[in-house]
N, C-alpha and C positions, 0 to 999 in steps of 0.2 A: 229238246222236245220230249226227251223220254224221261224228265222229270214231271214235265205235265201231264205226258198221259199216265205216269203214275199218279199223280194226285189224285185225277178223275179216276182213276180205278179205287184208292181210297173211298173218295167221295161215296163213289156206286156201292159199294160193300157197307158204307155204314148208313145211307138212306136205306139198304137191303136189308138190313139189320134191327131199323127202329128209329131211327136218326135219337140216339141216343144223346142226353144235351148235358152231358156232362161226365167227366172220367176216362174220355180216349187219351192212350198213351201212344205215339208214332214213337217207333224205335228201327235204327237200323245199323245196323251191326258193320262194323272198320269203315265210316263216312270216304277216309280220303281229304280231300280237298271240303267236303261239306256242301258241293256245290248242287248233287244233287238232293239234298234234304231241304237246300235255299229254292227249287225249283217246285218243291212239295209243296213246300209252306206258301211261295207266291200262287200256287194255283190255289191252294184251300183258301186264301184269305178273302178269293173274289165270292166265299159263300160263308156269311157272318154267322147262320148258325153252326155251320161246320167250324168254323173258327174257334166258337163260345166253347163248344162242346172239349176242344184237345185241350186237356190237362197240362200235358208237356210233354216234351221232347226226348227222349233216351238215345246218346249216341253211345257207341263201344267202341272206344280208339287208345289205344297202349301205348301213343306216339305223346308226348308231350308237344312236339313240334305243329305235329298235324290238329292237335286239340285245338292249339291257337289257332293255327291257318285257319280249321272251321269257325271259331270264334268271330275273325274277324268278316268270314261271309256270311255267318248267318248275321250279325250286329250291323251289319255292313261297314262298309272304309271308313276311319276315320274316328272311328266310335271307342277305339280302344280293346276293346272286344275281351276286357279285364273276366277272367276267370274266379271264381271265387269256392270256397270249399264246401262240400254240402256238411250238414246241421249234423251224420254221422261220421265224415270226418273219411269218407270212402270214396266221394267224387269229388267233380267240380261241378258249378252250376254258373249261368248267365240268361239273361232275356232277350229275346229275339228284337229287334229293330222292324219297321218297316209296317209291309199290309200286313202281317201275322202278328203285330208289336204284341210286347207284354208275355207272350207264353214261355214260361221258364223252360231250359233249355241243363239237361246234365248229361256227363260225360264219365263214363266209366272204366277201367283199364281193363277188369276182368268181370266176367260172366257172373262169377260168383259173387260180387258185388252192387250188382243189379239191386236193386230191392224188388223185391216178388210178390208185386200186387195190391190192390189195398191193404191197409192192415198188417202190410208184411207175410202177407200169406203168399204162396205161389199161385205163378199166372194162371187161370184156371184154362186161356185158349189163345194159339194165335190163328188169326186166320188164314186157312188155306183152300189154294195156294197160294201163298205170297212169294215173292220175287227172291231171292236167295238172303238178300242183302236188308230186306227189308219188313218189317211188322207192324202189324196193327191191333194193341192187344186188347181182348175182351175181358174181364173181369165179374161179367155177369153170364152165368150158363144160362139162364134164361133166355138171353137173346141169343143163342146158337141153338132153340130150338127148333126142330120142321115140322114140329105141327100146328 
């Protein structure tokens, strides 16, 4: 339950924001088991332009063991849930299964490895407050304005 009402917290913060259609990154930092980022994804997927809009996925897991485990719950059972290396050679990457299909999906051991933003720039905001464990990140200061 508390992966759904996260999603719809999601949801509300980026309708709040602009319903931005394209470029949200969901990131959340030591998954675990994965199982709450699978509860993310199936609430966002019941709202197609929130779906359009997530770029991908950033998890932060140091475990090779548990990369897999989430691998094969975000792909779900059965799928293989094959890991593959990102393009600089610093993660891994895979594609989500299911209502959320299609949104690439990477995994990173350390912080520093993250890539920072479009263009490689650093993130310019995440929003707060978010949950300890979890971000939503903004890349345009524009939409964090209050006026």
């Amino acid at each position: 339950m508390f992966g759904e009402m996260l999603g719809i917290w999601i949801l509300t913060e980026w309708l709040g924001q602009g319903r931005r259609s394209e470029g949200v990154v969901l990131m959340e930092l030591g998954p675990g088991r994965g199982t709450l980022m699978a509860d993310v994804l199936r609430t966002l997927g019941a709202f197609p332009e929130m779906r359009r809009a997530v770029e991908k996925v950033v998890l932060l897991e140091a475990s090779g063991g548990l990369r897999e485990r989430q691998a094969r719950v975000l792909y779900g059972e059965g799928s293989g849930g094959e890991l593959r290396r990102t393009e600089d050679g610093n993660g891994w990457w895979g594609r989500v299964k299911g209502e959320f299909g299609g949104v690439r999906v990477e995994w990173y051991e350390d912080w520093e490895l993250v890539p920072k933003g479009r263009d490689s720039s650093p993130p310019t905001q995440y929003l707060q407050p978010a949950p300890a464990r979890f971000c939503l990140q903004i890349t345009d200061t524009n939409m964090l304005s209050t006026t």
